[in-house]
KOLNUFI-787624 format. One line per field, with one value per atom (N, C-alpha, C): x, y, z. Coordinates in pm, whole numbers, plus 50000, padded with zeros to 5 digits. Atoms other than C-alpha are relative to their C-alpha. Layout:
BEGIN
u	[X; ...]
v	[Y; ...]
w	[Z; ...]
END
This chain:
BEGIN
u	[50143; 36373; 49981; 49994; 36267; 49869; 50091; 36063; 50001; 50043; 35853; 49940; 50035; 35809; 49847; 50176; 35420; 49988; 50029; 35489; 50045; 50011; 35609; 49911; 50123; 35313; 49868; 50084; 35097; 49995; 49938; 35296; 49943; 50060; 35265; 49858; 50133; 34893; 49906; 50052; 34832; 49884; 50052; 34697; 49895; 50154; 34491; 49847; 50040; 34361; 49866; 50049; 34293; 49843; 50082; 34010; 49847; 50138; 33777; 49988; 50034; 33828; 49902; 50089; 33704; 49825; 50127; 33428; 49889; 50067; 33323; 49922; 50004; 33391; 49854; 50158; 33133; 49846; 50107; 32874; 49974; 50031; 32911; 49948; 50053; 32851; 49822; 50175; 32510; 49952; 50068; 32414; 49980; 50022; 32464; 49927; 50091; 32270; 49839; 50120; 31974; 49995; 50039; 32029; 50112; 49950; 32218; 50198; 49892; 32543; 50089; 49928; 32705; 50101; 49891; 32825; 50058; 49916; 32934; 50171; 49899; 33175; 50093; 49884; 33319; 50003; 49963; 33291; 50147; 49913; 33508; 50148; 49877; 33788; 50062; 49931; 33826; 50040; 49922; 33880; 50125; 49871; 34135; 50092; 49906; 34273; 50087; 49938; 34324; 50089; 49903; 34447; 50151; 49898; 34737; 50081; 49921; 34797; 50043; 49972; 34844; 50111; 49957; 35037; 50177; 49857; 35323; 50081; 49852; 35644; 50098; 49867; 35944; 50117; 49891; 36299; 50083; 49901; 36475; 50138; 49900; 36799; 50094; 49960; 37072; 49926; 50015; 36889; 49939; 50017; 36795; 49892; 50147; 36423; 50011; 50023; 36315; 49811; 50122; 35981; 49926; 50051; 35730; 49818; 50107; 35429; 49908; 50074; 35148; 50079; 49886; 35449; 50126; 49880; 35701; 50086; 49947; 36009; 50039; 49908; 36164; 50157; 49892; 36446; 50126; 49938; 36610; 49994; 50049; 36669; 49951; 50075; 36525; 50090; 49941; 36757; 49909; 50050; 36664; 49906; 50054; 36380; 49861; 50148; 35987; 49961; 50014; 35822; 49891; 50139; 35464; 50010; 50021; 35349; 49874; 50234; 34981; 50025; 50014; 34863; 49943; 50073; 34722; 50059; 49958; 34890; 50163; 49857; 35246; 50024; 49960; 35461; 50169; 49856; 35809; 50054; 49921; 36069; 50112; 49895; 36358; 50137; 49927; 36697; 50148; 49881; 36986; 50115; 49789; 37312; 50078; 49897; 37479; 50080; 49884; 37777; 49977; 50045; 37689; 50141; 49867; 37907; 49939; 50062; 37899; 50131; 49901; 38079; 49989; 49968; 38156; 50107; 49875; 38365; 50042; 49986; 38472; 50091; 49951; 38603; 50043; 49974; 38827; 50138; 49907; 39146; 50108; 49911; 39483; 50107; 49894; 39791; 50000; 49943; 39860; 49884; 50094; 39518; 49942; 50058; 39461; 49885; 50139; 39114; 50027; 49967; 39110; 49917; 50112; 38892; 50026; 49972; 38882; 49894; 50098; 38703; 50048; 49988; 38632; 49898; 50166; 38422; 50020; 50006; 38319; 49939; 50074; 38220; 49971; 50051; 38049; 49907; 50064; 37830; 49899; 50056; 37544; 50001; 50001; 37568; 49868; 50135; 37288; 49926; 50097; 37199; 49952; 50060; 37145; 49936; 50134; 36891; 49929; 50041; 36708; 50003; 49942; 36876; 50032; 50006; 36958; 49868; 50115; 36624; 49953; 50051; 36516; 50090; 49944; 36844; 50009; 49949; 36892; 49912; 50138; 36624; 50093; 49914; 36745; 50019; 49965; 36732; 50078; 49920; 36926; 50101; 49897; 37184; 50110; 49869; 37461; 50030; 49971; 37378; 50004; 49987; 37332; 50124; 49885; 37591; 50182; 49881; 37862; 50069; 49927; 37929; 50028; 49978; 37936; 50167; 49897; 38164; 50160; 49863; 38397; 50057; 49899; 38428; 50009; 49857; 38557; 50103; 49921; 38764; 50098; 49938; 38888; 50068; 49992; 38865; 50138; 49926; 39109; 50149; 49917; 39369; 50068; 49993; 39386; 50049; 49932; 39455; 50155; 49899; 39746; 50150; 49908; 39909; 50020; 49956; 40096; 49992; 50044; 40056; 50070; 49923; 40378; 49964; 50025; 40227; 49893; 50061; 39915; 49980; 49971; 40003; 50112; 49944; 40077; 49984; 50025; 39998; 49893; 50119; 39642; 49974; 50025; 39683; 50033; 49927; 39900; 49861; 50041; 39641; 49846; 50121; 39327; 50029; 50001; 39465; 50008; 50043; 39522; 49902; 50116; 39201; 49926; 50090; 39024; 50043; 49935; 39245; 49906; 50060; 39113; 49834; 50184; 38709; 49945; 50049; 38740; 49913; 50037; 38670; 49807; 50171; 38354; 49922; 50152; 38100; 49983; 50067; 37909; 50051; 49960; 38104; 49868; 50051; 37813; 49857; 50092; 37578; 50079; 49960; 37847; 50148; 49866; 38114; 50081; 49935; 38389; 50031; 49993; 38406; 50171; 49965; 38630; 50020; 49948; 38803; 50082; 49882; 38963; 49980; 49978; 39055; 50033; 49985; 39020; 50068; 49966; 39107; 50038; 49995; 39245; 50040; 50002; 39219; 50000; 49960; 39381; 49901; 50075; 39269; 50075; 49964; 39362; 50133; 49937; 39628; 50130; 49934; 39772; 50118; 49952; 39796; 50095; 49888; 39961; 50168; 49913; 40214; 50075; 49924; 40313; 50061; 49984; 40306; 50151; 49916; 40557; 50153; 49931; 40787; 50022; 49941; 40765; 50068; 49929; 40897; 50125; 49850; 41194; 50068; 49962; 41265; 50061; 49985; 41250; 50175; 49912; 41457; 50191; 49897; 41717; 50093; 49930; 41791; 50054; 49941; 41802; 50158; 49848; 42131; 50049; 49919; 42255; 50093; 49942; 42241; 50067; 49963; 42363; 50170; 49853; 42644; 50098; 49947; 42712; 50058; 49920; 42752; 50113; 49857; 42992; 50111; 49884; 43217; 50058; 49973; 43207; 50060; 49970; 43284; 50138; 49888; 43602; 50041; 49871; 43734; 50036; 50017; 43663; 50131; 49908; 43858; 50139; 49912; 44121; 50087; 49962; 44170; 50082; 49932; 44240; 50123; 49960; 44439; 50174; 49853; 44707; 50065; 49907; 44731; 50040; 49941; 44765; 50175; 49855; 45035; 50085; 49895; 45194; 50050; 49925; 45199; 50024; 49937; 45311; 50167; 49860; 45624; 50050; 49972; 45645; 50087; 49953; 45677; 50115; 49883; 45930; 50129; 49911; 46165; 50026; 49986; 46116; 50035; 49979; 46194; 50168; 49885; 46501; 50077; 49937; 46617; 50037; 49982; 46581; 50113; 49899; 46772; 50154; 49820; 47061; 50071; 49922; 47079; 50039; 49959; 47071; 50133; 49851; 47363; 50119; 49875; 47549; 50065; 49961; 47506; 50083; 49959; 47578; 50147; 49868; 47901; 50077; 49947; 48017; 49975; 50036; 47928; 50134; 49922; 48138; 50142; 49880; 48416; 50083; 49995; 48439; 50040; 49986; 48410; 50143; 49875; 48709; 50159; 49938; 48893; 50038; 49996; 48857; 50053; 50019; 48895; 50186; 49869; 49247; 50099; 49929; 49359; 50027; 49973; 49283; 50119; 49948; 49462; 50157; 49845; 49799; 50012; 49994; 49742; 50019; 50022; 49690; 50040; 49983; 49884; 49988; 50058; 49791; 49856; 50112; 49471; 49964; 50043; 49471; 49988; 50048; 49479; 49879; 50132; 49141; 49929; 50149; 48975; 49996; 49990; 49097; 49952; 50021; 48986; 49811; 50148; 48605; 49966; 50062; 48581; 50016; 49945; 48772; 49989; 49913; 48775; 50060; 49923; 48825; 50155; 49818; 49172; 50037; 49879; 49301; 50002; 49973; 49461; 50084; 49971; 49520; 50083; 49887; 49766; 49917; 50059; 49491; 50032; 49947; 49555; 49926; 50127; 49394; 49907; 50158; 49058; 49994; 49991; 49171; 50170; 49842; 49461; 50033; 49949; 49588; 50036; 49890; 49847; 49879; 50097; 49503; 49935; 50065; 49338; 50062; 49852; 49647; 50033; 49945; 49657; 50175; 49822; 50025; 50018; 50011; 50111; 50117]
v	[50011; 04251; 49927; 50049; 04164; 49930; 50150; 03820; 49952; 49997; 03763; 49855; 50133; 03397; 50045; 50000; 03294; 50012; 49968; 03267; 50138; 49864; 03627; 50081; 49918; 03780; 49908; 50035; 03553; 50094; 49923; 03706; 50112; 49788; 04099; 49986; 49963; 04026; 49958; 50102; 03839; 50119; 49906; 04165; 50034; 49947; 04271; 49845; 50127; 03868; 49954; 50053; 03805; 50044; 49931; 04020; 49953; 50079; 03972; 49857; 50149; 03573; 49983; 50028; 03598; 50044; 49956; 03781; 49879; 50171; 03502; 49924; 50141; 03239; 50048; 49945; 03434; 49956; 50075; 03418; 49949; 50136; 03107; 49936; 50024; 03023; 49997; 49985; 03177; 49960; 50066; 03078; 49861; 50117; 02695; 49971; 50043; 02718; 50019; 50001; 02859; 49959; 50080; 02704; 49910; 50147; 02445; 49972; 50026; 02276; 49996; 49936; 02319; 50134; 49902; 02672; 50001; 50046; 02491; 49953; 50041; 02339; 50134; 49842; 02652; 50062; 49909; 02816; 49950; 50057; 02546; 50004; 49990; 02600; 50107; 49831; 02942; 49979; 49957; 02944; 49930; 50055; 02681; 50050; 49954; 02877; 50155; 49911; 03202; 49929; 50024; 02985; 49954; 50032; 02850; 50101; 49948; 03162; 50093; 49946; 03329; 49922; 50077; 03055; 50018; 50001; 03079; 50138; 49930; 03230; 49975; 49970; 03313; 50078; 49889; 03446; 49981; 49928; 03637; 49938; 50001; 03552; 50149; 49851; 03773; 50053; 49990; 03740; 49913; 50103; 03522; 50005; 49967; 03519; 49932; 50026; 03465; 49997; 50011; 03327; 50024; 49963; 03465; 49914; 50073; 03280; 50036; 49928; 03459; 50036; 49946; 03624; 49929; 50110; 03350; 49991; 50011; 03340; 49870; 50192; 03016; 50029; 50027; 02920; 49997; 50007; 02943; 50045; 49928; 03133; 49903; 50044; 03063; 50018; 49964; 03016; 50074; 49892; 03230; 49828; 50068; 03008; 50032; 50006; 02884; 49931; 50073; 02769; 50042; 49960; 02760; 49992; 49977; 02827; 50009; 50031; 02830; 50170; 49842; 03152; 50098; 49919; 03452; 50014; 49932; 03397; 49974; 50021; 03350; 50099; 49920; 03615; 49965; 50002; 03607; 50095; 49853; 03859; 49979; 50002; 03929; 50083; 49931; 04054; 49959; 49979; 04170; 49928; 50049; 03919; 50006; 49960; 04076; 50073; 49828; 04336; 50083; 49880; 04596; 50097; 49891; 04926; 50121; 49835; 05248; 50075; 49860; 05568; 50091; 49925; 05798; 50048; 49919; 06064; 50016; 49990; 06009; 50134; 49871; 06339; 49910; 50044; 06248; 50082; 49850; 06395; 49844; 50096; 06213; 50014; 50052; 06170; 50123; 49863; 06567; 50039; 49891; 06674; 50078; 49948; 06766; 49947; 50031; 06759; 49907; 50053; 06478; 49937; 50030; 06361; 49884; 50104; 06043; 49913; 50073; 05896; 49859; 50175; 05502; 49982; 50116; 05281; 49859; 50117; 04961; 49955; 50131; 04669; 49884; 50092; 04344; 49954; 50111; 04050; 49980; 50092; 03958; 49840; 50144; 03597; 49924; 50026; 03429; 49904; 50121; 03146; 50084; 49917; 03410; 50139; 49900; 03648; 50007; 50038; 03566; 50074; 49899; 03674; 50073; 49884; 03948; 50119; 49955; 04068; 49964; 50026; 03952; 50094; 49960; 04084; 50181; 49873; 04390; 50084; 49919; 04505; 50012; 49924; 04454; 50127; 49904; 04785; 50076; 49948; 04900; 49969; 50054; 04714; 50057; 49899; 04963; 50097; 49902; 05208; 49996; 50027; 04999; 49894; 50155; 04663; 50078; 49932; 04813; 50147; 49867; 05200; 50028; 49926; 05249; 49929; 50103; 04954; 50067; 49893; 05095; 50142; 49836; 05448; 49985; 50038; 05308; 49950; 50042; 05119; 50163; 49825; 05470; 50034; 49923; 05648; 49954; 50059; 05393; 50024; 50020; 05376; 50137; 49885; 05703; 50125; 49928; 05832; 50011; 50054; 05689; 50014; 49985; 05825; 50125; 49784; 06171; 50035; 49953; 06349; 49877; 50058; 06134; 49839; 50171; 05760; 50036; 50018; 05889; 50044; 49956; 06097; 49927; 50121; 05861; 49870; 50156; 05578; 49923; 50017; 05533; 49777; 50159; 05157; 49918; 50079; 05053; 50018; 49970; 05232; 49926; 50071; 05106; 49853; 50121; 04729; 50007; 49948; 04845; 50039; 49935; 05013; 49859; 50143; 04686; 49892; 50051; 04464; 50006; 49956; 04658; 49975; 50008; 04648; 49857; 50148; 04241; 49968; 50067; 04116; 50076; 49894; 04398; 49975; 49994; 04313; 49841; 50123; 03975; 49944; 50096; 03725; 49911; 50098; 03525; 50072; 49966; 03806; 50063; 49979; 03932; 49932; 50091; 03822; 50100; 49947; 03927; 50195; 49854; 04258; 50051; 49903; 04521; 50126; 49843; 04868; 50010; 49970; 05083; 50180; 49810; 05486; 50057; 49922; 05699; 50114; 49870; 06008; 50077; 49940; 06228; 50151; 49839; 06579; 50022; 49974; 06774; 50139; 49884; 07102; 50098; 49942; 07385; 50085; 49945; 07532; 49892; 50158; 07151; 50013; 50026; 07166; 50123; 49867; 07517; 49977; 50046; 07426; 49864; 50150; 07078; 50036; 49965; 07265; 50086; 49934; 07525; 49914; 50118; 07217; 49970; 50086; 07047; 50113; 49865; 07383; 50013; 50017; 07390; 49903; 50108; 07059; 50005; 50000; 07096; 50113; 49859; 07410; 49930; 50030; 07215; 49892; 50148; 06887; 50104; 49989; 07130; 50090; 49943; 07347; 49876; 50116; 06982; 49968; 49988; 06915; 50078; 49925; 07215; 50020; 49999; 07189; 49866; 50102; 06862; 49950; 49990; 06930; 50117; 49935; 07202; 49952; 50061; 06981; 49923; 50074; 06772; 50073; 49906; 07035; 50063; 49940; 07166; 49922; 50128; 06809; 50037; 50040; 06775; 50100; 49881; 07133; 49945; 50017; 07021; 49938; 50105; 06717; 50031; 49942; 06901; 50099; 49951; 07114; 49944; 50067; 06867; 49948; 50089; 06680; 50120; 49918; 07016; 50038; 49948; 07116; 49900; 50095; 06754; 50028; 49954; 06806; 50086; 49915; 07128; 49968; 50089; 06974; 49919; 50123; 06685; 50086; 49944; 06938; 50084; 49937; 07163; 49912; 50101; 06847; 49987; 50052; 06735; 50132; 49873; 07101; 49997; 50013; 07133; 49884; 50154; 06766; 50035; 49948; 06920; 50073; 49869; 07246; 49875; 49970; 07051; 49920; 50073; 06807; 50119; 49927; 07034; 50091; 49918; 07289; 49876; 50131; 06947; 49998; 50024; 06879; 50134; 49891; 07263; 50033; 50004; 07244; 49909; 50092; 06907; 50032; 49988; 07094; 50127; 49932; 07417; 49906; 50082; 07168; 49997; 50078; 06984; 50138; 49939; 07309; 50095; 49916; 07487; 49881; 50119; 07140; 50029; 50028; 07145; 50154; 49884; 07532; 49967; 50029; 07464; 49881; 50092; 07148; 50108; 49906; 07394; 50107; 49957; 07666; 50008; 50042; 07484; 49974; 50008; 07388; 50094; 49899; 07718; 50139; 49924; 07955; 50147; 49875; 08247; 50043; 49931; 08241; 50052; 49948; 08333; 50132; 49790; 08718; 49961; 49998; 08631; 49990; 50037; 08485; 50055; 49900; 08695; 50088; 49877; 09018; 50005; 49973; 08873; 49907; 50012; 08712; 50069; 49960; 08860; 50140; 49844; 09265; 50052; 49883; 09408; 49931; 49996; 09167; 50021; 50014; 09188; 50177; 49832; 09570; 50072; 49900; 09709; 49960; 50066; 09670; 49932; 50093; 09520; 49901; 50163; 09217; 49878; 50078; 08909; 49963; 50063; 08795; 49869; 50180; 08445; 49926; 50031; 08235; 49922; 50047; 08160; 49861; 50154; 07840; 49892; 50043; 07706; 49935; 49971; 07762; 49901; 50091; 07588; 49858; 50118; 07337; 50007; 50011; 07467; 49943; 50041; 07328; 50155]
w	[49970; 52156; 50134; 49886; 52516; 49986; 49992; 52562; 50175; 49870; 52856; 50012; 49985; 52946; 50034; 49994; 53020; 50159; 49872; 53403; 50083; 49967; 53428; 49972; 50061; 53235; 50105; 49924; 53433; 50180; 49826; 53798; 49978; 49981; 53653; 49960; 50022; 53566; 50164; 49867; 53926; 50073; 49956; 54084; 49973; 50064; 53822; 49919; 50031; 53716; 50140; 49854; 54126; 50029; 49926; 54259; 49857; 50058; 53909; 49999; 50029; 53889; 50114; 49846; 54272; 49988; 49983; 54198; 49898; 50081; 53892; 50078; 49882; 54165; 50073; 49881; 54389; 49936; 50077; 54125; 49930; 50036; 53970; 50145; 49882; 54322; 50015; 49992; 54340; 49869; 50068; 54014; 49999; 49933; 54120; 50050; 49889; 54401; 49908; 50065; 54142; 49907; 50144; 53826; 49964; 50026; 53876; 50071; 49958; 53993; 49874; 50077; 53647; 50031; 50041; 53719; 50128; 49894; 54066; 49985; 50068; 53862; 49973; 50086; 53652; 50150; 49916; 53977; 50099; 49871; 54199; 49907; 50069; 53828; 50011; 49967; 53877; 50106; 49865; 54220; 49999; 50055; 54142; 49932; 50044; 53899; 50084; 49902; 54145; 50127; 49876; 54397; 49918; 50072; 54142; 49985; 50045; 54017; 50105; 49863; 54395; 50023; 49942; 54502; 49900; 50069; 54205; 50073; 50053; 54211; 49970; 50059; 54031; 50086; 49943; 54211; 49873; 50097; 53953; 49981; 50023; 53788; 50091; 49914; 54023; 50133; 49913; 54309; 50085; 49870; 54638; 50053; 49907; 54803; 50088; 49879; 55152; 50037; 50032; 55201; 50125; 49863; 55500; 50024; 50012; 55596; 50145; 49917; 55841; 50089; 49934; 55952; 50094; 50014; 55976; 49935; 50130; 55801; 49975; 50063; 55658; 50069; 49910; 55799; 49910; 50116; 55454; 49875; 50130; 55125; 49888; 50091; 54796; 49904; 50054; 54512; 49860; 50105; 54148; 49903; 50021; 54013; 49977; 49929; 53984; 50105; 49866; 54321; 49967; 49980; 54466; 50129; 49869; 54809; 50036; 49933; 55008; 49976; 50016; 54837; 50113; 49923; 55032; 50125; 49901; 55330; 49978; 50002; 55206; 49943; 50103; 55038; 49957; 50085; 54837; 49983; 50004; 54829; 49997; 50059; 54647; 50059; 49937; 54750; 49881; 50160; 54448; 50074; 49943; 54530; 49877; 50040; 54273; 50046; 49955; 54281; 50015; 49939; 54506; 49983; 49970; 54515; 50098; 49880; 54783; 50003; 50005; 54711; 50095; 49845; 55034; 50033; 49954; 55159; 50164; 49824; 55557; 50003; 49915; 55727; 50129; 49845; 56006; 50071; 49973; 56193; 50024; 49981; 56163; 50100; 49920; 56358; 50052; 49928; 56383; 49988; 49956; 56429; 49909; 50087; 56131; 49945; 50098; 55881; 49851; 50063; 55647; 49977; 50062; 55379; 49894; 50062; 55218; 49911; 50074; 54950; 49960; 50060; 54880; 50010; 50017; 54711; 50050; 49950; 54868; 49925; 50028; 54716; 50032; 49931; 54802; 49922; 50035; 54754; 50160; 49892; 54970; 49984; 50000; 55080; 49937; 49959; 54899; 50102; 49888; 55146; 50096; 49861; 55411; 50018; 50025; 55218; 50131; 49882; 55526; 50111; 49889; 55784; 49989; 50077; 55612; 50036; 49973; 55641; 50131; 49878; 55991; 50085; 49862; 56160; 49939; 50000; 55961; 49882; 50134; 55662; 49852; 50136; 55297; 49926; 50008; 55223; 50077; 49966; 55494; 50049; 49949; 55554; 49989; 50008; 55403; 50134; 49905; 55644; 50123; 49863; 55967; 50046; 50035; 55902; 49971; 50034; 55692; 50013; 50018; 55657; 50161; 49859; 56051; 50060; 49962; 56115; 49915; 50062; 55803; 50061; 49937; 55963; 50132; 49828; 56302; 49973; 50094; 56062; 50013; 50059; 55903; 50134; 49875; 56234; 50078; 49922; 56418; 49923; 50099; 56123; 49986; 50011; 56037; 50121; 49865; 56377; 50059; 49996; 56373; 49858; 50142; 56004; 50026; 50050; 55915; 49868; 50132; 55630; 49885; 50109; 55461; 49997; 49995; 55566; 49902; 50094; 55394; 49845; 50107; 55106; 49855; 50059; 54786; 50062; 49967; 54964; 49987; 49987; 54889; 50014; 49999; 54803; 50123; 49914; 55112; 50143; 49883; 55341; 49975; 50005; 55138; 50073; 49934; 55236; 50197; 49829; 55658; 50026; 49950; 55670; 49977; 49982; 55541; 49997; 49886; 55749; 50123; 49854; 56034; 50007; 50031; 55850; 50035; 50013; 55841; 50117; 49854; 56169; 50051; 49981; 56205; 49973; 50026; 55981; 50010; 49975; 55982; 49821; 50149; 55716; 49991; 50036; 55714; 49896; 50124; 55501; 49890; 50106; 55334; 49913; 50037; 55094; 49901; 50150; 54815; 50039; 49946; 55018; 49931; 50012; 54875; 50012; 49974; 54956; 49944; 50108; 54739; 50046; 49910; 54889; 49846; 50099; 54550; 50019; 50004; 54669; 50125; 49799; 55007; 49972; 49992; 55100; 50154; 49856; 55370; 49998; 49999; 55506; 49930; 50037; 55329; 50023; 49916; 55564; 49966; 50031; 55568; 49876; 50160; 55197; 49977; 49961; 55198; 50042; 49942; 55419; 49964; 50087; 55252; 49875; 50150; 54891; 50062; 49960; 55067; 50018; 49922; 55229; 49847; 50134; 54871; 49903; 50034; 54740; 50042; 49990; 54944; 49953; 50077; 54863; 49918; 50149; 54550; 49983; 50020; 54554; 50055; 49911; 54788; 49881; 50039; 54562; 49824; 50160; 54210; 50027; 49986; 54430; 50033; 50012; 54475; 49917; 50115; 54172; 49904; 50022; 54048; 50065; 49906; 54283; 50001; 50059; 54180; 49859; 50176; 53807; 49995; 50024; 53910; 50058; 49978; 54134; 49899; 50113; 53796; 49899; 50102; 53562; 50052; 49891; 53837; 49965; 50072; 53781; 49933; 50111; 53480; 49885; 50009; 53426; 50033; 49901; 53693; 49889; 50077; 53488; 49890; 50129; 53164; 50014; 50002; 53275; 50043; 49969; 53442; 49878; 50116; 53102; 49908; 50072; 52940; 49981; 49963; 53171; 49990; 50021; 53125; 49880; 50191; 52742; 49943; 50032; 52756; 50060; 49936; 52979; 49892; 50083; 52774; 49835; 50202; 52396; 50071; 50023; 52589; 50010; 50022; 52690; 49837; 50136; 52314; 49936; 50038; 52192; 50053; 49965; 52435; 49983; 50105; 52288; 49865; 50126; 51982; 49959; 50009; 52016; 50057; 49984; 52175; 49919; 50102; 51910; 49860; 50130; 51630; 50004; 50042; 51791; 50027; 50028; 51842; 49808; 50111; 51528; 49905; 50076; 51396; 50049; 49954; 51623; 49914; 50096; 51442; 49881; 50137; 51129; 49989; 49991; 51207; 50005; 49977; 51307; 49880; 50124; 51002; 49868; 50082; 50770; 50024; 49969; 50950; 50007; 50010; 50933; 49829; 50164; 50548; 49921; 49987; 50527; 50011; 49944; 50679; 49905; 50111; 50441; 49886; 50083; 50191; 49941; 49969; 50272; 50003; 49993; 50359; 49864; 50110; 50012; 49837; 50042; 49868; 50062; 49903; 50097; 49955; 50052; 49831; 50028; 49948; 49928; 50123; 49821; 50325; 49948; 50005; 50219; 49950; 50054; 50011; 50088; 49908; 50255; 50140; 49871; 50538; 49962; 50108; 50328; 50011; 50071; 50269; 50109; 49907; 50594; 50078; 49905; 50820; 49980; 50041; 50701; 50117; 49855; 51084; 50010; 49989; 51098; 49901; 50088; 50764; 50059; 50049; 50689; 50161; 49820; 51091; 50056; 49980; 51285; 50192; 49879; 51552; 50019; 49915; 51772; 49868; 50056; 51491; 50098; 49906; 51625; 49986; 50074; 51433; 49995; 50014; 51507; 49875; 50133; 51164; 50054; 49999; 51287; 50062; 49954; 51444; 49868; 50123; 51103; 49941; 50082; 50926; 50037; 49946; 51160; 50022; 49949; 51280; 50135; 49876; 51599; 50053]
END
């Protein structure tokens, strides 16, 4: 629910209060003079009371007044308050020192000549002590468009002349702080304060953009045969690699294979040995059996009158 103190309803009625009390005043006046100094009286309260209620004012919470007097200003603002002043020929006037903002797109041409569009919002604080001057040197209403925005796009203009597509593209933050670097010194610190720049957004010309999208295309195209060419020198190792320890441990099992084989006919030699050793004790022991066992080992020597293939006295152990 919104609650209107008594000296704001008194202010928004001032207009419409003023002109009938006066007229009262007028004729309580003339009735004085004919019937008496009584309505001299009520006449000299009213006027009192129009001059009171002329004379007040209020400056708003959130904002700073500057007071003018038969076209004089004060030499000084007014903080947010009630005051009074010599009515009728004084006036009061307000000026917002809160948080101002201004959204704007500059067009300008950068390093290569190209078209370039830049959006930022500014923000700011008017100073309040110097509501004032504010208004004397430059009109509170227009101070954006005569003070700040001209000063900012020489700002821009200067900065910007001086970037290529790759200083300003992605960089919005590095370039918002250089551009208002370059804004400081320009405008008048003494009406404004708490100033801020912030670059939202940038646009090239169409051609520009074309030609960059193309560029970021090769690029692109360039780093994925890199990589591509880099996971196959990896994969070639990686191959290479396997293939040496293959070929080691295929080396390695035929050594252990040929170790194998020459132990085992070792051993099948010292086995033959041994059985033709014992074969032979036998034998001398049993000299009826050499036909047997010549017969069912031997068939091609027994029977023929072929050369033997087996030296018996060997067999026998004859010397």
């Amino acid at each position: 629910m919104r609650q209107t103190d008594f000296t704001s309803l008194i202010l928004s009625m001032r207009e419409r209060l003023t002109k009938p009390l006066l007229i009262v005043t007028v004729v309580s006046v003339i009735a004085a003079i004919f019937l008496g100094w009584g309505f001299g009286v009520l006449a000299a309260l009213i006027f009192i009371l129009v001059i009171f209620i002329n004379g007040m004012y209020v400056v708003m919470p959130g904002h700073a007044g500057y007071k003018i007097t038969l076209g004089k200003m004060k030499n000084h603002s007014y903080p947010a308050g009630f005051g009074w002043m010599i009515p009728f020929i004084s006036s009061m006037s307000e000026v917002d020192i809160t948080r101002q903002t201004h959204k704007d797109t500059n067009a300008m041409k950068n390093r290569e000549r190209r078209d370039i569009f830049l959006t930022y919002v500014l923000t700011w604080n008017v100073c309040p002590n110097n509501v004032h001057t504010l208004h004397a040197t430059i009109g509170e209403n227009e101070y954006v468009g005569k003070a700040l925005c001209p000063q900012l796009d020489a700002a821009f203009t200067e900065v910007v002349a001086n970037k290529t597509y790759e200083d300003i593209n992605g960089k919005l933050a590095d370039l918002s702080s250089e551009v208002k670097a370059n804004f400081e010194p320009r405008y008048d610190h003494s009406l404004f304060e708490n100033v801020e720049l912030n670059i939202i957004e940038v646009k090239f010309d169409k051609d520009y953009e074309n030609a960059v999208s193309e560029m970021a295309k090769v690029e692109m195209q360039r780093k994925i045969v890199e990589e591509k060419a880099e996971q196959l020198k990896i994969s070639t190792t990686a191959k290479a690699e396997a293939t040496k320890i293959a070929a080691a441990a295929d080396a390695e099992a035929m050594k252990l294979k040929a170790e194998a084989e020459a132990a085992a006919l070792k051993m099948k030699g010292a086995s033959e040995n041994e059985v033709r050793a014992r074969l032979g004790e036998i034998l001398k022991e049993h000299p009826e059996l050499i036909k047997e066992v010549l017969a069912k080992n031997f068939p091609k020597v027994y029977g023929g009158g072929a050369t033997p293939l087996i030296n018996l006295d060997e067999l026998l152990g004859n010397k």
